[in-house]
C-alpha positions as CSV (number, residue, x, y, z in Angstrom):
1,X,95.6,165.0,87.7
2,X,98.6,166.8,86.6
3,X,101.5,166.6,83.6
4,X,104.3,167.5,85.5
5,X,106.5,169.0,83.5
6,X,110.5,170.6,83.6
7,X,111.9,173.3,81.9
8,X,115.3,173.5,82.2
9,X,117.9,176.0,81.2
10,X,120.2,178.4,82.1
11,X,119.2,181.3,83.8
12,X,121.1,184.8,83.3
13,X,121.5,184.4,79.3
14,X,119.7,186.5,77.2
15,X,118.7,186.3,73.9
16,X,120.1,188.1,71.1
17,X,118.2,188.9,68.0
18,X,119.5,190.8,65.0
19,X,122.2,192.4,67.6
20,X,119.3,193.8,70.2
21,X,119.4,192.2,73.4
22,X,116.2,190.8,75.1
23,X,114.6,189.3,78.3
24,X,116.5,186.4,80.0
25,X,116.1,183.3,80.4
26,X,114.6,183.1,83.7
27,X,111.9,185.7,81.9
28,X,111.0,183.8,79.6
29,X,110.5,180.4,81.5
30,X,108.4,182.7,83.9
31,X,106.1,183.4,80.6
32,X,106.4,179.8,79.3
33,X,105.1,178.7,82.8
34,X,102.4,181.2,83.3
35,X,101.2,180.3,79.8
36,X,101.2,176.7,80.2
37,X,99.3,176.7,83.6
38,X,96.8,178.8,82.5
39,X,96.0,176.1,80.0
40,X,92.7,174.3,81.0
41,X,91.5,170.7,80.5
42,X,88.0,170.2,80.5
43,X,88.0,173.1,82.8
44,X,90.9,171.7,85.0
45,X,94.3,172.9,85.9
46,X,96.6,170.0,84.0
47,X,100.4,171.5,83.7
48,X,102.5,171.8,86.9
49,X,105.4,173.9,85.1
50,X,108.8,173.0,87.2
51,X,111.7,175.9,87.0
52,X,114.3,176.6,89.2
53,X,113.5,179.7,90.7
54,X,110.5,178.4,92.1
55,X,112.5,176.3,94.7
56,X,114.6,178.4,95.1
57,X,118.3,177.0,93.2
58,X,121.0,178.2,93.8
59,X,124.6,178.0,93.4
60,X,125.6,175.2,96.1
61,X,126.2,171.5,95.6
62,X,123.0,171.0,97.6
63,X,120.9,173.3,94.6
64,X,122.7,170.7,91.5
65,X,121.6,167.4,93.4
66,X,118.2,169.1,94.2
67,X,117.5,170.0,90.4
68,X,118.3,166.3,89.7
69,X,115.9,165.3,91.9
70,X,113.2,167.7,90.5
71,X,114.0,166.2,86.9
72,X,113.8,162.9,88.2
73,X,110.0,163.9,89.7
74,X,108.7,164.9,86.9
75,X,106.6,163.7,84.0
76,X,108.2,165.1,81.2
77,X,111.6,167.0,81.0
78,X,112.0,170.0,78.1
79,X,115.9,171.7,77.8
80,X,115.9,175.0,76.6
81,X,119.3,174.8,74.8
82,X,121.4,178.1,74.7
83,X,125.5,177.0,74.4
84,X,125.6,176.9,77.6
85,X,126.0,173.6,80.1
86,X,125.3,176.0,83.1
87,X,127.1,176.5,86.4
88,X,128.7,173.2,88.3
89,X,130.4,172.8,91.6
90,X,133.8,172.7,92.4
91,X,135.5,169.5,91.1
92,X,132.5,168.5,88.4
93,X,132.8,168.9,84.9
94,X,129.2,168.4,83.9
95,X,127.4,171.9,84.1
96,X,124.0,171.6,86.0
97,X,121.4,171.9,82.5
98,X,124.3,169.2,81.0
99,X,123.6,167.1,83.9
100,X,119.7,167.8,83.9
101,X,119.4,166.8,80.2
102,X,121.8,163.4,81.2
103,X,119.8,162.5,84.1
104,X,116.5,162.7,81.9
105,X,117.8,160.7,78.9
106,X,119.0,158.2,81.6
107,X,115.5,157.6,82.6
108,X,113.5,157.5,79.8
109,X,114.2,159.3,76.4
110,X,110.5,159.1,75.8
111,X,110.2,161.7,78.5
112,X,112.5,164.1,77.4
113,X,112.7,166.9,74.7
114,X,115.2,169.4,74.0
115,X,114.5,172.7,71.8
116,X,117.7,174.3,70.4
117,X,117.5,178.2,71.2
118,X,121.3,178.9,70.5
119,X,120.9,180.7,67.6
120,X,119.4,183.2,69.7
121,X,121.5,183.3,72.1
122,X,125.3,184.6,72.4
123,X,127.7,182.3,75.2
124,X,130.6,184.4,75.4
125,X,132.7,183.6,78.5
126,X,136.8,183.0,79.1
127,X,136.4,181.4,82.2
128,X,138.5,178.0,81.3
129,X,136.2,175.8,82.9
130,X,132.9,177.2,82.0
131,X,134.2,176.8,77.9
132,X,135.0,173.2,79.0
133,X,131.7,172.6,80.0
134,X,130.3,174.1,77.4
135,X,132.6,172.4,74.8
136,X,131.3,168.7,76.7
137,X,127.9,169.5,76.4
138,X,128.1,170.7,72.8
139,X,129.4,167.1,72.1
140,X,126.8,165.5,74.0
141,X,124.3,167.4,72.1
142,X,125.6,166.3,68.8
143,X,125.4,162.5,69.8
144,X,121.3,162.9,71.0
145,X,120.6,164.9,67.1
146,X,117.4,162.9,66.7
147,X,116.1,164.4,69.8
148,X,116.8,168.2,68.5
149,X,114.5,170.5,67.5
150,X,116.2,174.0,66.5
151,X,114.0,176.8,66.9
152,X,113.2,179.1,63.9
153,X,112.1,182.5,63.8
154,X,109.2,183.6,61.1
155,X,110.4,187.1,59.9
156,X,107.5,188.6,61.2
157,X,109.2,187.1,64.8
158,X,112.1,188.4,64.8
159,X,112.1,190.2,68.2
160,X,112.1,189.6,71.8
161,X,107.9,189.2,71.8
162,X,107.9,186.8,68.5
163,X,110.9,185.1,70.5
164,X,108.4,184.0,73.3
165,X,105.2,183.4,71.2
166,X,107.1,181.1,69.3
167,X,109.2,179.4,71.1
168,X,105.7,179.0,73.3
169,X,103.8,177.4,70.2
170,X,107.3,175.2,69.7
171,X,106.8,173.9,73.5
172,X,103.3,173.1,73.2
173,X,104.0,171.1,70.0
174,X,106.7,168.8,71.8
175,X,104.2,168.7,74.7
176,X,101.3,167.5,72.5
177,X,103.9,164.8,70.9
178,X,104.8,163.5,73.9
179,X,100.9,163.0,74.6
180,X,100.6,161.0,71.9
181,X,103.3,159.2,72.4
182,X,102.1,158.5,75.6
183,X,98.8,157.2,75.0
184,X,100.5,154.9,72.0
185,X,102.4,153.1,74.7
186,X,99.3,152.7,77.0
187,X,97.6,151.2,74.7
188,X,100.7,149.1,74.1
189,X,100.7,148.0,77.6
190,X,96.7,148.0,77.9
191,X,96.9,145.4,74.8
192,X,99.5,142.7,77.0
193,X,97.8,142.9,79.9
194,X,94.1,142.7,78.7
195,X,91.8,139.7,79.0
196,X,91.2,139.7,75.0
197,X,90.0,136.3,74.0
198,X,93.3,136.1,72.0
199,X,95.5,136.3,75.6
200,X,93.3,134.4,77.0
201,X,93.5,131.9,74.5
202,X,97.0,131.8,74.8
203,X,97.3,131.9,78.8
204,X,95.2,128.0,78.1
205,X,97.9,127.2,76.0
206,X,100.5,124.2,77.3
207,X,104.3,125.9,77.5
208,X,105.1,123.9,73.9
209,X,102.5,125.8,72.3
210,X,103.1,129.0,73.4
211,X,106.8,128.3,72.7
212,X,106.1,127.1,69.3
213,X,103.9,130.5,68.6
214,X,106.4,132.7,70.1
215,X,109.2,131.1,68.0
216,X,107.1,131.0,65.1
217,X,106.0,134.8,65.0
218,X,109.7,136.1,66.1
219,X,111.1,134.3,63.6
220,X,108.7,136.3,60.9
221,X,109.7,139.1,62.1
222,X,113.4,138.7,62.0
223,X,113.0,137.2,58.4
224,X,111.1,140.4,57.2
225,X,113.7,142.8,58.4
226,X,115.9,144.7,56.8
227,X,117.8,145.5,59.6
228,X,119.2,142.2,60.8
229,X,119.5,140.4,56.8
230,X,123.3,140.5,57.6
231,X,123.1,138.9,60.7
232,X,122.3,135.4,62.0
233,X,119.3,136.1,64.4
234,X,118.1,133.1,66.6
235,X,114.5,132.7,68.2
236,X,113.7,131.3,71.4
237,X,111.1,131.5,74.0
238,X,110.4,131.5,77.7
239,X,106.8,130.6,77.6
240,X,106.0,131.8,81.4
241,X,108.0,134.6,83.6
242,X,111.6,134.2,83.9
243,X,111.6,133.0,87.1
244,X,110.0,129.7,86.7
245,X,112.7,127.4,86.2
246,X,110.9,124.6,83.6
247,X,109.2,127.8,81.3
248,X,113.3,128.6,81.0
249,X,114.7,125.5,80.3
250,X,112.9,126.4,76.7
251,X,115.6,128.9,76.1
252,X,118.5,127.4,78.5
253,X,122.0,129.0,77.4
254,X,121.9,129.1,73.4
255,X,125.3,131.2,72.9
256,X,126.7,128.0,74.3
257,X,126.5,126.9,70.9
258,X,126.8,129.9,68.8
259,X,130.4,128.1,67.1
260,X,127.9,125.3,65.5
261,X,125.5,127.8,64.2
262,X,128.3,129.9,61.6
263,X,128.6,128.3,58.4
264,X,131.9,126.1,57.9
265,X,133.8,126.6,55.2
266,X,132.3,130.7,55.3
267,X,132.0,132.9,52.2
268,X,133.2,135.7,52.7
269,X,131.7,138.3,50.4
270,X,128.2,136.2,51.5
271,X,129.1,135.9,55.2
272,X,126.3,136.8,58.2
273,X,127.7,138.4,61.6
274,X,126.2,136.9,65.0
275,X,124.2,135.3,66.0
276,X,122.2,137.3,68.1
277,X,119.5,136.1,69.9
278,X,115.6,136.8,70.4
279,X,114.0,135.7,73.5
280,X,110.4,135.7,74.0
281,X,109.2,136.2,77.1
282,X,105.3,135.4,77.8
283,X,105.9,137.3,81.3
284,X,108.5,139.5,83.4
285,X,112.6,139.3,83.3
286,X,114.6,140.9,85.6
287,X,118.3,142.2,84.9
288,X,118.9,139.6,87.6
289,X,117.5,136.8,86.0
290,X,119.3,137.4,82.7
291,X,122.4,137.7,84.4
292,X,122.0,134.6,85.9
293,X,121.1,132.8,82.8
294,X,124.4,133.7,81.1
295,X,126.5,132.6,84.2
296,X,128.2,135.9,84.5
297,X,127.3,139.1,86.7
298,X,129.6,141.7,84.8
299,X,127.7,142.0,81.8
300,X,125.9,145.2,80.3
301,X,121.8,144.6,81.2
302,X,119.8,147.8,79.3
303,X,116.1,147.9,80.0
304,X,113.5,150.0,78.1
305,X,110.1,149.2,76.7
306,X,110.8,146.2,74.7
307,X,112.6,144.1,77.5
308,X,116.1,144.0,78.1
309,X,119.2,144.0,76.0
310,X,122.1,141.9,76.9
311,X,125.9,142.3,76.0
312,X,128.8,140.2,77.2
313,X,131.7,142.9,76.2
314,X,134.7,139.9,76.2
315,X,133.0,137.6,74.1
316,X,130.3,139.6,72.3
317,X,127.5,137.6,73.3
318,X,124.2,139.0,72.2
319,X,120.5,138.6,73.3
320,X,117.3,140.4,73.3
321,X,114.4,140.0,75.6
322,X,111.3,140.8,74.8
323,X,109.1,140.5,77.9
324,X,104.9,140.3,77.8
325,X,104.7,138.4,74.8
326,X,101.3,137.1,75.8
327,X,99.6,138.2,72.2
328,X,100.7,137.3,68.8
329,X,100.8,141.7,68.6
330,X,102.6,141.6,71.7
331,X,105.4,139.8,69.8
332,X,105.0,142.0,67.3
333,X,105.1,145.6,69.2
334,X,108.1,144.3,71.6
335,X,110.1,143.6,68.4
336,X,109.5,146.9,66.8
337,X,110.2,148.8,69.9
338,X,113.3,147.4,70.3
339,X,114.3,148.2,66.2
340,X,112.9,151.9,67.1
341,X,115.2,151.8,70.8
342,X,118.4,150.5,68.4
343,X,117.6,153.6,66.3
344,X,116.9,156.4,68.4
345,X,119.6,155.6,70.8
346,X,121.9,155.0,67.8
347,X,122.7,151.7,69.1
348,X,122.4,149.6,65.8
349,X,125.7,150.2,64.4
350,X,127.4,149.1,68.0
351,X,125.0,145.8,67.8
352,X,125.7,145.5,64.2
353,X,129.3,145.9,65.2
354,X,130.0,143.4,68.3
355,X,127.7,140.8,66.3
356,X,130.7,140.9,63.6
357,X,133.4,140.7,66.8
358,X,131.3,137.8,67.8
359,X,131.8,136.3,64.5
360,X,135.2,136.4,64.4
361,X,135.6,135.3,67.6
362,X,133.6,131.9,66.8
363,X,135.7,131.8,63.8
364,X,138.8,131.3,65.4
365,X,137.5,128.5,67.7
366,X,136.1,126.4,64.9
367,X,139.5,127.1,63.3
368,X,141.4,126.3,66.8
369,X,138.9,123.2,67.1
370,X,140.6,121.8,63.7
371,X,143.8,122.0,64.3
372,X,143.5,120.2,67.9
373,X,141.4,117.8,66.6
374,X,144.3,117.1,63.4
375,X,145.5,113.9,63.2
């Protein structure tokens, strides 16, 4: 048993404190790994510290897509950030720790950390292409702030040994988070798929029932928070997995009505954006399955740990599905991972944002609906 971990970074800079120049990076991810692996647990060899001198990277297309894949391997991704994106090959504009840090994110933010060592570092290049790289990843950066950690020196640390030892403790402390983190969501997942006499209880239920208790506790939740008081959030359920055809019919197409839902005449100073809506799902969804349910394949389907978020980007259709709702906290934990996902991935002001487009848009039909219906 293993925690497979990759430290990415670039390899030739060197860091700079108080003008003396120190060991590279490639030193000191050497250090980090030897440290690491020499950590025991219960007397067992438990970190398996990736770099990219071990197999053997190099400057060749074949080395970027083969870091990639190494990232994509691993358990738990940790970029050392110095200024620099990192060398790319001919015709990419994504340097190779840029693209490592990307890939990560892509997968799973929960299994990715980034410590930010540029203040200890000087990037100084001309080379047009390298400052372009740079200048994109910078940007990136920015955009993922919730994710930074910027390392700081003690004074007592101010030299290329305090450099290591803490930038070593700082590693371990994003290491033991992500621990944590980790055993939080087993237990998340432990806790839908147990035999509790609670989920048991509800796998006797009739689909009415658990579509009336999945409904009922949803709509709780939206009540209570503040982050959806300005918009009008609807509840439904799918009281089996999405693929049984009667446990769907619950739900059916509800944006099909969204134009009945706004209030007519509206108040504007008082007016609610949406709807969006909360789906329920006692078992699995696929991106497949939703995409079939609102009739059109070119529609944005984002899965992560609550379910899967769906956005029609014409017509600002919204919904949100929370999948192994087999416990009344199942409900509960799939709804608040999906408020933490909308935060973290600062994607609440977007949903906040297309649910007012959505408005406006079914304000215009009601308005078009009057003056075709005019005698």
């Amino acid at each position: 048993m293993k925690l497979k971990i990759f430290l990415s970074s670039r390899n030739n800079d060197n860091i700079l404190i108080k003008g003396i120049s120190g060991d590279n990076l490639t030193e000191i991810r050497k250090f980090i790994k030897k440290e690491l692996e020499d950590t025991k647990f219960f007397g067992k060899d438990f970190f398996e510290i990736k770099i990219n001198e071990d197999f053997g990277a190099s400057t060749s297309t074949d080395s970027y897509n083969k870091c990639l894949q190494e990232v994509g391997d691993s358990d738990f991704v940790i970029a050392l950030y110095s200024g620099s994106a990192g060398w790319a090959p001919s015709g990419i504009d994504l340097g190779i720790c840029h693209a490592e840090l990307d890939y990560a994110m892509n997968i799973s933010t929960h299994k990715t950390a980034i410590i930010d060592i540029s203040e200890y570092c000087l990037i100084n290049t001309i080379d047009r292409d390298e400052v372009k790289r740079n200048k994109l990843f910078r940007e990136y950066l920015k955009e993922q702030d919730t994710f930074n950690n910027p390392l700081k020196l003690s004074k007592a640390n101010e030299n290329n040994k305090g450099f290591k030892i803490e930038l070593l403790a700082s590693i371990q402390n994003v290491i033991y988070k992500h621990l944590n983190e980790r055993i939080k969501l087993s237990n998340i997942y432990f806790n839908f798929r147990g035999n509790t006499k609670i989920s048991l209880d509800w796998k006797k239920l009739k689909y009415s029932d658990r579509d009336k208790n999945i409904t009922t506790i949803l709509r709780n939740l939206i009540s209570l928070s503040p982050d959806f008081k300005k918009v009008i959030c609807e509840a439904f359920s799918i009281p089996d997995n999405m693929s049984v055809e009667d446990a769907k019919s619950f739900t059916g197409r509800p944006f099909l009505k969204d134009q009945d839902i706004i209030p007519t005449p509206i108040k504007t100073k008082s007016a609610k954006f949406g709807p969006i809506h909360f789906i329920g799902v006692y078992g699995n969804a696929t991106e497949i399955q939703v995409k079939n349910l609102i009739g059109f394949p070119d529609i944005s389907a984002i899965r992560d740990d609550f379910g899967l978020y769906v956005w029609e980007q014409n017509t600002h259709v919204q919904l949100v599905f929370l999948t192994e709702c087999k416990t009344p906290d199942a409900v509960k934990s799939k709804f608040l991972l999906f408020n933490k996902w909308c935060r973290s991935n600062h994607e609440y002001e977007n949903i906040i944002k297309r649910a007012e487009a959505r408005f406006h848009i079914l304000k215009s039909i009601n308005e078009a609906k009057k003056i075709a219906t005019k005698k």
